[in-house]
N, C-alpha and C positions, 0 to 999 in steps of 0.2 A: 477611614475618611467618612465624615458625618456629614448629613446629608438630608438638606432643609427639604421640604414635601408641600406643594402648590398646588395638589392634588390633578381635578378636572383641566385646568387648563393646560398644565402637561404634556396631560394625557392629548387633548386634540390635538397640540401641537408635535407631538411626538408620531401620529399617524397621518398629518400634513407633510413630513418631510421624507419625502419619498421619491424626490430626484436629485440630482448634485449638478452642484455647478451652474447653475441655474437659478431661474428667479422662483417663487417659493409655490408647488401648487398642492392642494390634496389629492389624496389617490381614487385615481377613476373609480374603481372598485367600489370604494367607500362612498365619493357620491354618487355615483349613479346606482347604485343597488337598491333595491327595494326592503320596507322595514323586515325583518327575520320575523319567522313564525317562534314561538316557544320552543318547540321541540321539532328536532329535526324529521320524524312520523310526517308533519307538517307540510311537509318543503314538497313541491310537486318535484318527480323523477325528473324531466329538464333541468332541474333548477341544478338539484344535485348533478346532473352527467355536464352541468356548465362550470361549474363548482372545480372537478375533475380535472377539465381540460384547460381551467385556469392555471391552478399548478402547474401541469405538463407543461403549459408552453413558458410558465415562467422558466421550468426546469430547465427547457431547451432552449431556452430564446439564444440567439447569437445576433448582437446588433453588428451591422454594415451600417457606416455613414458615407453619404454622400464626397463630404468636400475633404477626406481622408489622403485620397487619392494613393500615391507609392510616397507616402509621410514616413521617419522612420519610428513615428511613435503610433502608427497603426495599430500595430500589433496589439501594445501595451493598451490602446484605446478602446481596442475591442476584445480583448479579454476583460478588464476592468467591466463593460457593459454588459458581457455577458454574464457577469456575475452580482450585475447591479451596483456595481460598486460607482458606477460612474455614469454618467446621459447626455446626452444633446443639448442643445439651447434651440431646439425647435425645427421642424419641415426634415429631420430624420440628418442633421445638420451639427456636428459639432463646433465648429468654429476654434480650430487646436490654435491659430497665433492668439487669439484672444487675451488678456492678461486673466489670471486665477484670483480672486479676492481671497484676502484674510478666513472670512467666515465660510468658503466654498472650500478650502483648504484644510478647514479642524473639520469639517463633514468627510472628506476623502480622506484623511491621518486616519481618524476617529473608525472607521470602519475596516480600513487595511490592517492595522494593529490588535483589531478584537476588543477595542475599548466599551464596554457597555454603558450609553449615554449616563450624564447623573440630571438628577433631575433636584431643580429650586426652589426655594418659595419667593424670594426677594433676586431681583435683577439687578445684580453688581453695575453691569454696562449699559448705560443708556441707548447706547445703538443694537442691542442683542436684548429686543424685551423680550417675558416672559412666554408670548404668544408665537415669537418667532419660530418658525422651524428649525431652525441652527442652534437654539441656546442648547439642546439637550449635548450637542457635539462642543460647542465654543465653549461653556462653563464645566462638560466634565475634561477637556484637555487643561483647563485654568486650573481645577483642581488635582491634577497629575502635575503638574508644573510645568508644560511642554509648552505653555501658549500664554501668553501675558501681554494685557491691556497697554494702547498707547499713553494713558493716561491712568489714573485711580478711577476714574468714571465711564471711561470709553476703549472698547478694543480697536477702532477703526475697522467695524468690520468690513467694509464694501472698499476699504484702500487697496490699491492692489498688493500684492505679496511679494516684495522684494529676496533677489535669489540668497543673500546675508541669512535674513528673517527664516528662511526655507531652514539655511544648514542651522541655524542655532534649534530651529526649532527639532527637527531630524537629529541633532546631537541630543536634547532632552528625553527625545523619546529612544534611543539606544540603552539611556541608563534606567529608564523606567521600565520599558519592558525587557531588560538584559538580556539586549543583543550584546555579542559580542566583539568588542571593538578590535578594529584590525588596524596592528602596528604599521606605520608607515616605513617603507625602506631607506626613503628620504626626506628630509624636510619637505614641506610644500612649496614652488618655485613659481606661483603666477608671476605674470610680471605688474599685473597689479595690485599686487600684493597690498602693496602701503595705502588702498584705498578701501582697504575691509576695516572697520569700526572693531575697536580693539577688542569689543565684547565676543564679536563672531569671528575671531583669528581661530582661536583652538577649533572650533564648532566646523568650517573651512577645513582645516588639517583634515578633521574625523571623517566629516562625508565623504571627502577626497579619497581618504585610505580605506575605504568603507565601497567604494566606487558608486555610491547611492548618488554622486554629484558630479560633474566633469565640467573643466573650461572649456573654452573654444576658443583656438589658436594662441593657448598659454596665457590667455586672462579669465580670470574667475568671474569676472563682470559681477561686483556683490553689489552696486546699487541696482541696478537692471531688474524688470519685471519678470517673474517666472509666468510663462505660457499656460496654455491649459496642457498644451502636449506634452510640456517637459514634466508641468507636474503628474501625467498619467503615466510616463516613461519612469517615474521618481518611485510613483507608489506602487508602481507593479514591482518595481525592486524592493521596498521596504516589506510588498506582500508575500514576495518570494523567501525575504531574511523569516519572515514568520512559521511561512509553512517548514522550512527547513528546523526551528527552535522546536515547531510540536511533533515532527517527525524525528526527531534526535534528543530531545530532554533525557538530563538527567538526574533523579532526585532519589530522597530514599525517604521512608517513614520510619520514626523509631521506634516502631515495635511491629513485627513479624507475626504475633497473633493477639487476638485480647483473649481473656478469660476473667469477667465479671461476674458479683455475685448479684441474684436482680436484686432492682432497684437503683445499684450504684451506677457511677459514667466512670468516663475515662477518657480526654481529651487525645487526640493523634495530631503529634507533629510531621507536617511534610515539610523539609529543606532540600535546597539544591545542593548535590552531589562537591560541587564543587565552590560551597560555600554564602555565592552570592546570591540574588535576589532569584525568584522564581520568574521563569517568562510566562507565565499564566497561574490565572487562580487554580487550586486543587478541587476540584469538585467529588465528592461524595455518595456511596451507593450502598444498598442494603436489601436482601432479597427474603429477609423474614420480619418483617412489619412486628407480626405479634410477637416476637421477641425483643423486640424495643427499636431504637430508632438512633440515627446520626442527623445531628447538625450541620448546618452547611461550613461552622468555624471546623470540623474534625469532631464535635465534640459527640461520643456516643454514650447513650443512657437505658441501660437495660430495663427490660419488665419486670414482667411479675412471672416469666414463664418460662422454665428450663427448655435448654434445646439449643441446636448449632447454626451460626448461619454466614455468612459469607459478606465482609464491608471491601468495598471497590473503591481505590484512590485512583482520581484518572488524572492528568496533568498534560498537556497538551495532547496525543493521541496515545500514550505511552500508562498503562493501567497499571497497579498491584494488587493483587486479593489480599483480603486479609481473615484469615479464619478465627469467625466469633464464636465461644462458647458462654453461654451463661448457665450459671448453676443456683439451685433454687434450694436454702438451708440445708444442704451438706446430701441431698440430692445429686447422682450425675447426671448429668447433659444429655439429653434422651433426643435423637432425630423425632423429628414430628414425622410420622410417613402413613396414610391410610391401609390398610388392608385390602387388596383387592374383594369384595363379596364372594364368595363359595356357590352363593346362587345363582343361580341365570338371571341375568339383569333383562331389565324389560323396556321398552321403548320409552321416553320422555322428554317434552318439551324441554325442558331445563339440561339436562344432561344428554344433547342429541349425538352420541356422539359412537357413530356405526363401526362396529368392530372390525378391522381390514384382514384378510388371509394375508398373512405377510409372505409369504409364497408367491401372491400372488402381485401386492405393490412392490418389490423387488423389482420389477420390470416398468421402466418408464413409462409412463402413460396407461398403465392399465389398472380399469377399473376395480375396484371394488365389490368382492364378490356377494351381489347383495341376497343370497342364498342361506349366506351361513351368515348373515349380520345378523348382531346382537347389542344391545345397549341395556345403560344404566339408568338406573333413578333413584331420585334423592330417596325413595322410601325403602329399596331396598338397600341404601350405602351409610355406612359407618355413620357417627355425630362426626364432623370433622374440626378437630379443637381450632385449627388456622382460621379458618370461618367464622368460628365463635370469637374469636380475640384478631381481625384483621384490621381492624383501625388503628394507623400510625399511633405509637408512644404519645408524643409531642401535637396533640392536636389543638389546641384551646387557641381560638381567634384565627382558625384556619377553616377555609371554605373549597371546597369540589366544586371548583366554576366551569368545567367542562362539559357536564349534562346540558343538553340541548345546542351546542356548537354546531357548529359545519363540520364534517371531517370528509377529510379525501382520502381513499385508499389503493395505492400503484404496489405494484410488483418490480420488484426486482431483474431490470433487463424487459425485455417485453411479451405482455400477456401470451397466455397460452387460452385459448376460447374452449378445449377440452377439461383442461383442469378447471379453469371457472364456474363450468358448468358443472362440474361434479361436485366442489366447495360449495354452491348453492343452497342443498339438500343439508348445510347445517348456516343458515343467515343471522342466527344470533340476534338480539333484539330488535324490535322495528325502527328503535331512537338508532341503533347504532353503536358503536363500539365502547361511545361514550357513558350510556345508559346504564344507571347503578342497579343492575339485575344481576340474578345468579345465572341467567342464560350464557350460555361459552357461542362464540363465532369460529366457525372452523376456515384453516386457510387451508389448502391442496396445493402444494411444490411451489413451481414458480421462483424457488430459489430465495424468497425474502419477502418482508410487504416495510411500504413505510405508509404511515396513518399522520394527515397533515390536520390538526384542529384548531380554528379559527375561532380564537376564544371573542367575546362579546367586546371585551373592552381589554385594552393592557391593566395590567397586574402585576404586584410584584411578586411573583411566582417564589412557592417554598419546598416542592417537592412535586413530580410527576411520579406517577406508578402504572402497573399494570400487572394481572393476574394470568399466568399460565398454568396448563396441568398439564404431567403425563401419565398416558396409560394404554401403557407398552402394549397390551393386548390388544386395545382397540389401534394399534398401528400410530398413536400419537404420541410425538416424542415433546421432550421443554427443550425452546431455542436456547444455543450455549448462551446468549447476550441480550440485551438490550440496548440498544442507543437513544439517545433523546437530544435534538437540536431545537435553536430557539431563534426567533426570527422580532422584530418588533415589526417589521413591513408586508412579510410573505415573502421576501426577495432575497433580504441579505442573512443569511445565516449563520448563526457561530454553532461550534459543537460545545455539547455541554455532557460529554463523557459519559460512561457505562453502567451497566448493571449484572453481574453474573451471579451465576449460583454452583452448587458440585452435586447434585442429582447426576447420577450414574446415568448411562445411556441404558444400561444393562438392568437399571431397576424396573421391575415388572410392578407394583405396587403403586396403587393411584396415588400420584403426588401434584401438593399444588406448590406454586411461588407466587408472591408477590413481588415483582423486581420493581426498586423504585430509586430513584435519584434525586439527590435535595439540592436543589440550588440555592448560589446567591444572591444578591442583590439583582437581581433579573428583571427588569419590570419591560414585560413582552405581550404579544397578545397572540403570538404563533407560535404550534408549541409541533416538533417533528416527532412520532417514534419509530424504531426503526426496529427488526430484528428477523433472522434468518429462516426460512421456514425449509427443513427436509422431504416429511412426506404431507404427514397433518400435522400440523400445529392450533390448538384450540388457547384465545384469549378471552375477556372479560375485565368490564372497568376501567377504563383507562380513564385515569384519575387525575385533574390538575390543581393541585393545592396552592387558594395567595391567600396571602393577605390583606386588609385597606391597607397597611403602610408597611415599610420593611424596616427590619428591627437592626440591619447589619451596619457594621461598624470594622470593620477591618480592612479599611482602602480600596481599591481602584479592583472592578473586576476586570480581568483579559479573560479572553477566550479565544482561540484557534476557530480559523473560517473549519466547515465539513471539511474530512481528508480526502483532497481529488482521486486519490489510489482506492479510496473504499466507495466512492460515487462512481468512479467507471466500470469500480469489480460490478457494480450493480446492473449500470448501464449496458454492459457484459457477458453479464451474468448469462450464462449457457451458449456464449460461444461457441463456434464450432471446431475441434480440433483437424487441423490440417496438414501440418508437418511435426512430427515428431520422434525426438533423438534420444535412444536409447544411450545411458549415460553408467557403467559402469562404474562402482566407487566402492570403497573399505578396502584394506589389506594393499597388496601390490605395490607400496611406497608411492612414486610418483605418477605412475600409471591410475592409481585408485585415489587420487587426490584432484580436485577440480578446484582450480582458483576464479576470481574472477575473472582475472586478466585469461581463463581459459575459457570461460563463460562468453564474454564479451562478443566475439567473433559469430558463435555459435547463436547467440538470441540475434543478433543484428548480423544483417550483409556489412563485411567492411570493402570498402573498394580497394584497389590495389595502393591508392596514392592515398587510403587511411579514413576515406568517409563512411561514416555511418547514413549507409543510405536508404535501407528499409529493412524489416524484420526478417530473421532467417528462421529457426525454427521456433515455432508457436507454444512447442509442446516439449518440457524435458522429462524421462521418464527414467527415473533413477532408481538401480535395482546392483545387488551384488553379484559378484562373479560366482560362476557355477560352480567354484570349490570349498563355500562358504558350507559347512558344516552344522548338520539341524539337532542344533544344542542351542539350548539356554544362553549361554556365556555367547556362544558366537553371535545368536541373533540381536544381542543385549549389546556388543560391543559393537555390530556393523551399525545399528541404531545409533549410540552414543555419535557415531563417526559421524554417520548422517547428517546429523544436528550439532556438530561442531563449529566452533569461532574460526569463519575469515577460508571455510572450506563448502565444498559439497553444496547442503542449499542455501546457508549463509553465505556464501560466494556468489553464486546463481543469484541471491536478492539482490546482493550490491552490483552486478553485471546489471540486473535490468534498470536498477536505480542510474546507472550512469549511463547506461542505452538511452533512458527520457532524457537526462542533462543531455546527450549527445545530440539529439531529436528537438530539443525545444519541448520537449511537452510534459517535464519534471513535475511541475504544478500547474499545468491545464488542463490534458487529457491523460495523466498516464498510461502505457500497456501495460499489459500485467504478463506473468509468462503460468502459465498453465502448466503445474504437473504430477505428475501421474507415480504413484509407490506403489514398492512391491511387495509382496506377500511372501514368505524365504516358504522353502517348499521343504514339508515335513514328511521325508524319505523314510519308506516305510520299515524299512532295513535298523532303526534306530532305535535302538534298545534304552538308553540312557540320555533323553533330552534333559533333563532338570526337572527339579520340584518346582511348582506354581504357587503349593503353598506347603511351608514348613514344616505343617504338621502330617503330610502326605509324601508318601515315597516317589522319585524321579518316574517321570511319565515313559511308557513304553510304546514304540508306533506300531511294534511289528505283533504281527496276531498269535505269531507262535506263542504257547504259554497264557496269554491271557484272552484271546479271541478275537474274533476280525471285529465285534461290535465294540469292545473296549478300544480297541487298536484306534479304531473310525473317533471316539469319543476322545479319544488322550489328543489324537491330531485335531480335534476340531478347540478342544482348550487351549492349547499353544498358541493355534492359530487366533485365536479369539482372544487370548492374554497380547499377545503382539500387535495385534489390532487396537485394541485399546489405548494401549502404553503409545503406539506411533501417534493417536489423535492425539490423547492428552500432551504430546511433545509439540505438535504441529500447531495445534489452538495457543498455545502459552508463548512460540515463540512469535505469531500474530507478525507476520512477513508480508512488508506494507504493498511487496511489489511481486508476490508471487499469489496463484490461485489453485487450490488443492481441487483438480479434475476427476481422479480417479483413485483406482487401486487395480493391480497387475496379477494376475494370477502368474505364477513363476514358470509350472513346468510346462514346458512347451508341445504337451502329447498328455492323451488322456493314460493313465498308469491304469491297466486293468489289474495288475497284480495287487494294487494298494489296495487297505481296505475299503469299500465303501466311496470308491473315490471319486463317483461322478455325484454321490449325495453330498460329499464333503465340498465338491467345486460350489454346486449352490444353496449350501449353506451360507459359506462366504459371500455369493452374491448375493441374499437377502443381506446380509451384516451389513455389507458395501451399501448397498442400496436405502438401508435406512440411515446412510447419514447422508442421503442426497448424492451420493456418488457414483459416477460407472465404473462400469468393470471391465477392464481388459485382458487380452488373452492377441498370442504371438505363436503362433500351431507352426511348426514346418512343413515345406509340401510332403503329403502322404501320411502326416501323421491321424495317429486313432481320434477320433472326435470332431474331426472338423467338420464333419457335416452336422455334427449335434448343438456346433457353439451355442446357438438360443436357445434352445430347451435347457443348455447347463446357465442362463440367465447373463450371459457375456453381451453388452451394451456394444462393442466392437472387439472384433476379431480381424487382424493381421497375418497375412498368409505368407511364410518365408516362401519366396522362391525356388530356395536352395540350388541356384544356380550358379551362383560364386560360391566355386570348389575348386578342388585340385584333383574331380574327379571328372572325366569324359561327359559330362551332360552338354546336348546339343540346343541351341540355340530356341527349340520349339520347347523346350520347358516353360518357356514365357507365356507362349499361346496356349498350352498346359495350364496353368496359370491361370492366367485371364480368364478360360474354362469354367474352373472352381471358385474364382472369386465371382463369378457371373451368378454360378449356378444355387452357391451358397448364400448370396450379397455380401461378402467380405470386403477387407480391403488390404493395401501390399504391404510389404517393407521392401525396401532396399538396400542392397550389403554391398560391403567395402571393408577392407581396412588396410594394411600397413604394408603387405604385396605388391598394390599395387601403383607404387611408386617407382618400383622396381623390378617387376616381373611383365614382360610384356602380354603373358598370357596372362596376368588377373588384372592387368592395365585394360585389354580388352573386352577383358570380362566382363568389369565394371562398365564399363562404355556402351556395351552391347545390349546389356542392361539396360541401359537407358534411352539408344535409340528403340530397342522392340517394343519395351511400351511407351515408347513417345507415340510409334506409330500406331501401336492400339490402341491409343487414349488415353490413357491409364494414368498421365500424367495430369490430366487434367478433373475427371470424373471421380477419383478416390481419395480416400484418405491416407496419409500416407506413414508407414514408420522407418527410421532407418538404423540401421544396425554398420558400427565403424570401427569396432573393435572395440580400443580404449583410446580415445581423444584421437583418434587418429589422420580426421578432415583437420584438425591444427598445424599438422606440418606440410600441409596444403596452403594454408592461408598465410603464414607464415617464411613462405619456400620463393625465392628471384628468378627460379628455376620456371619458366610461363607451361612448362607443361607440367609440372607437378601444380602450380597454381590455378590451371584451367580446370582442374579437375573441383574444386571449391566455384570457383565461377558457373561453370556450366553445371555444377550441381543443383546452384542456385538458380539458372537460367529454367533448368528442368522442374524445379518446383512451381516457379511461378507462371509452368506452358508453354515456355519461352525457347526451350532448347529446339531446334530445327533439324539437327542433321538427321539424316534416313537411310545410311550406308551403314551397313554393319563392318568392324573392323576384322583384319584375316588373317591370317597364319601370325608370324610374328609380326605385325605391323604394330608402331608405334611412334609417334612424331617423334 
């Protein structure tokens, strides 16, 4: 789609329209703000912490309107606002009967669809001039073909929007951004059928079986005015058809890797999977600059520089990697990777970056031992070739309009004022993040950062970048990702897809990336980036490349609103776990198999008559059964199962995916469900686990024959191969509704027999820790270690009770219990399983359980684990039987403090 350029007026008109539905005003922000300094140095500290707290509260906003009242397009009214997608007409006032104009209606399409305005130089419609706030929405739906003029000269924009006009227009845009149409089971039967204009009969059917349109009392009423309500009820439905197209795309690129010789390109085609049109543009990513560069068409054009690097196709939220190799005249492909220095590195501005005991950031919140810190400097570190050749391939007529911007920087979920303080101690330039210096800005945990920059003027943006390094010694690791969204108001945002690289976690050698993402046709002036931070992560440069005009020529851009699953993981982010169900799975047929439909029950309370009425357990912690065998094959095969299609945690996602559809809150707030992997326990007795690598004979645990320090070394590879291999499964399959909490240490007692085996527990726990993870640990009463848990570096420790037996333990093992968990700060588990259904003595058992520490408190002050055998609260939830089903009810009553009784149960009593 080609695409005439008006330049300046545009542009003001395109940061005037910044309300909907409404009469046309600019944004406060913009006037009333005072002229910008040069460089952000400049800016007085108010300025920037007002800056700050602009975004937050846009972040937050939730509008309430006045004259909503119990409307039933409330809901749809005020989500829509909350996301800016829609506003009042004044005194905090919507006015829902009101009728919707033509041109208020291509600004709410325009925005629910991801349509990226177009911009003109000549104004087709005399009632939509140039200057208006709506052309950029009314002339790019005119050029999609969704929206056509009453006339060759005039769209009527200010007519009202007749509900016919609605569905034809809502059928144009089905085919345009390929929704999927939904057969009708019947004909359509209004009974005023024969009063829809022949044009809008089919367009009628489609919304109908689309459910995006409904009659009232079996007329379609198609001359009738569409409201403002109906239309906010219309497009939070077309919003929802959206998020569901970028959360489910399917497409494929046809070619699996490139390998270029430099100099040449090589176009990459993406198609939909299943033939027909794409629901969103493909957007483009590339994490070695100096090895050449991608185009926003797919097209990619190598250097002049051998070496490997990583291109990212993203397509609604749904990525592929593609591994780039270029080769330089009959040269191979050589990793670019620094050498760490041999020297002792010495303090410097430019490379501030304190070396961390990793022993010691292993453990949440603790400092950095600044005793044994050490740093680098450019004069004792290698030439680094990336540096010398980091300017994009493709630069001619491209400008870095980001120096001297605004930028806001939030964390992930909410600050930590410990960690803040310690990240200080590396501030990185005085301009800020934007600032083209070789200076790196250190962030500390916090779980992620997003950097919001307020560019001067819209632009039709042609690439965002940013540089990261790691250097494993100094405790900084590279984030797996980058994200970058784009905003043309500061309000309404689309995603404009990813950036990754394959730097090892395990690479010790300083390395840098440049992750960058090219867009297209984008003319924004807010630019978001986002990405995950574990312990330290150090950036620099954040780059925003446009152009004066844009050169693109390939139709209509779409892009997906942010994914509400990856905004609340944020908003989330370090949640606190509070019930959690330990979930046995692999082997065992249908015992070790977990479906959805077994999931279901287990993340959400269902009530007896079927409602999903609030969350059950927070936390699933998935681990094999104790007869899983510490081999190679076996830990290789329990894995595969793990990550299997339509089982295990692929099951668990789609449970919680249909727990939000159940809840209302699919695409507003989604939950996420938190969980926790285990570590299979490398039994020292094991002579023969497997080769790690081919050219090495099968690892041995046990010390006989080769010694307790190799024994310690062969378990700690295993374990560290297996660790690896779970992330790299965990990151790829990117599980829109799950949140990776922890890692589990298996054996439930310290083994003094193994070798080495309280160095090996926290080994693991720095491993754990440097990917931002905790560590858990599930001791039984009396076993060895549990008063050591924290010095072995366990985040939480779960105390079995081991009260539920079939062994004489009396009642005071609870207060036993509570004891140790007091004494130690621990916290419980509680056990059940398949007994007590049927045994009156472990019916009680369990029961007693839960009055004693109801009346300790226990139920309310801890964290909690529960241990059920295998699936075995399902034939509780499941059961007509009300005493087998109370025992799921009052489970739940007991988690949420709720449960009352304070009678312990006796001899055989049972209802």
């Amino acid at each position: 789609m080609s695409k005439k350029r008006f330049g300046s007026r545009m542009l003001a008109a395109l940061l005037a329209a910044t309300t909907l539905l409404v009469q046309s005003t600019p944004l406060t922000h913009a006037a009333t703000e005072p002229e910008k300094p040069a460089v952000e140095s400049e800016k007085p500290a108010d300025e920037t912490k007002k800056l700050e707290d602009q975004f937050k509260k846009q972040e937050e906003a939730r509008t309430e309107f006045t004259d909503m009242g119990n409307s039933y397009a409330s809901k749809a009214v005020n989500r829509l606002a909350s996301l800016h997608m829609i506003s009042g007409q004044g005194d905090n006032r919507f006015y829902p009967q009101n009728t919707i104009s033509r041109q208020d209606i291509a600004v709410l399409l325009t925005k629910v669809i991801g349509l990226q305005p177009t911009e003109i130089e000549d104004a087709a419609f005399e009632d939509v001039p140039l200057e208006s706030p709506y052309a950029p929405y009314v002339y790019g739906l005119s050029e999609l073909g969704v929206m056509n003029g009453r006339s060759e000269h005039t769209m009527g924009a200010l007519d009202p929007l007749t509900r016919q006009e609605l569905a034809v227009m809502l059928s144009r845009l089905m085919k345009e951004s390929a929704v999927t149409k939904v057969a009708g089971q019947t004909a359509v039967a209004y009974s005023d059928e024969e009063e829809i204009a022949d044009y809008a009969k089919t367009a009628v059917e489609e919304v109908t079986n689309q459910r995006w349109m409904q009659g009232a009392g079996g007329e379609f009423n198609p001359t009738g005015t569409v409201t403002r309500a109906e239309a906010a009820v219309i497009a939070e439905r077309v919003l929802d058809a959206r998020y569901q197209q970028a959360e489910q795309v399917k497409y494929k690129v046809d070619v699996e890797r490139l390998s270029l010789a430099a100099g040449t390109s090589q176009r990459l085609k993406v198609s939909s999977a299943g033939g027909d049109e794409l629901p969103f543009t493909p957007i483009f990513a590339f994490d070695r600059p100096e090895l050449g560069s991608v185009s926003a068409d797919g097209t990619f054009v190598a250097g002049s520089t051998a070496g490997k690097g990583n291109l990212t196709v993203t397509v609604g939220y749904k990525t592929t990697t593609i591994p780039v190799e270029i080769k330089d005249a009959g040269k191979p492909a050589a990793e670019k990777t620094e050498d760490t220095p041999k020297t002792a590195p010495v303090t410097s501005s430019n490379d501030s970056a304190t070396k961390v005991d990793e022993s010691k950031t292993g453990v949440e919140g603790e400092k950095p031992d600044a005793d044994k810190a050490t740093t680098e400097t450019d004069a004792t570190k290698p030439a680094d070739p990336e540096e010398e050749a980091k300017e994009p391939a493709e630069k001619d007529e491209l400008v870095n309009i980001a120096p001297g911007s605004y930028t806001s920087v939030t964390t992930f979920g909410a600050p930590d004022s410990y960690f803040q303080e310690l990240e200080k101690q590396y501030p990185g330039p005085v301009g800020g993040l934007v600032t083209p210096t070789e200076d790196w800005t250190g962030y500390h945990r916090q779980f992620g950062r997003k950097v919001t920059v307020e560019l001067a003027e819209a632009k039709p943006l042609e690439r965002v970048a940013l540089s990261f390094k790691q250097q494993k010694t100094s405790g900084i690791t590279m984030p797996e990702y980058m994200e970058v969204e784009v905003s043309r108001d500061g309000k309404v945002w689309s995603y404009a897809g990813r950036s990754v690289h394959d730097v090892s976690a395990k690479e010790d050698k300083l390395v840098t990336r440049t992750l960058s993402v090219t867009l297209p046709d984008v003319n924004t002036r807010y630019v978001r980036v986002s990405f995950p931070v574990k312990v330290f992560t150090f950036a620099r440069q954040l780059e925003v490349w446009a152009k004066s005009d844009s050169e693109w020529n390939n139709g209509a851009v779409l892009l997906p609103p942010p994914n509400p699953a990856k905004l609340e993981e944020a908003k989330q982010a370090g949640r606190r776990v509070e019930n959690m169900l330990l979930a046995y799975s692999g082997e065992h047929g249908e015992l070790g198999t977990w479906t959805k439909e077994d999931f279901l029950p287990m993340v959400g309370y269902r009530t007896v008559d079927g409602y999903m009425r609030d969350q059950m357990f927070d936390t699933i912690l998935f681990l094999p059964y104790q007869t899983i065998p510490a081999t190679k094959e076996s830990w290789t095969k329990y894995m595969n199962d793990l990550f299997g299609s339509n089982k295990q945690l692929d099951a668990l996602n789609q449970a919680m995916r249909e727990y939000n559809r159940l809840r209302g809150t699919l695409y507003s707030t989604p939950t996420q469900e938190n969980v926790v992997l285990a570590l299979p326990y490398p039994n020292a007795s094991q002579t023969n686990f497997g080769q790690l690598d081919e050219k090495k004979p099968s690892l041995s645990f046990s010390p006989a024959g080769i010694g307790e320090e190799q024994a310690y070394l062969n378990r700690k590879a295993a374990l560290e191969w297996y660790f690896q291999e779970l992330m790299k499964r965990w990151n790829k399959e990117g599980y829109a509704y799950l949140k990776l909490e922890g890692i589990y240490w298996f054996h439930e007692l310290v083994e003094d027999s193994a070798p080495k085996e309280r160095q090996l527990i926290r080994d693991m726990g720095s491993m754990v820790h440097d990917e931002a993870l905790r560590y858990y640990w599930i001791p039984y009463f009396g076993a060895p270690g549990v008063s050591e848990w924290k010095s072995l570096y366990f985040d939480k420790a779960f105390l079995q009770p081991s009260y539920y037996s079939d062994k004489p333990v009396g009642i005071d093992r609870i207060q036993g219990v509570l004891d140790v968990v007091n004494k130690y700060d621990m916290d419980i588990e509680i056990e059940g399983d398949w007994k007590m259904y049927n045994d009156p003595k472990f019916y009680q058992t369990y029961y007693n359980q839960l009055v004693a520490t109801h009346k300790l408190g226990m139920d309310k002050n801890n964290v909690h684990a529960y241990y059920f055998g295998s699936k075995t609260l399902l034939e509780s939830v499941k059961s007509t039987d009300p005493v087998k089903r109370a025992i799921y009810d009052d489970t739940y009553k007991w988690m949420r403090g709720r449960y009352d009784r304070t009678e312990f149960f006796e001899g055989s009593e049972m209802p």
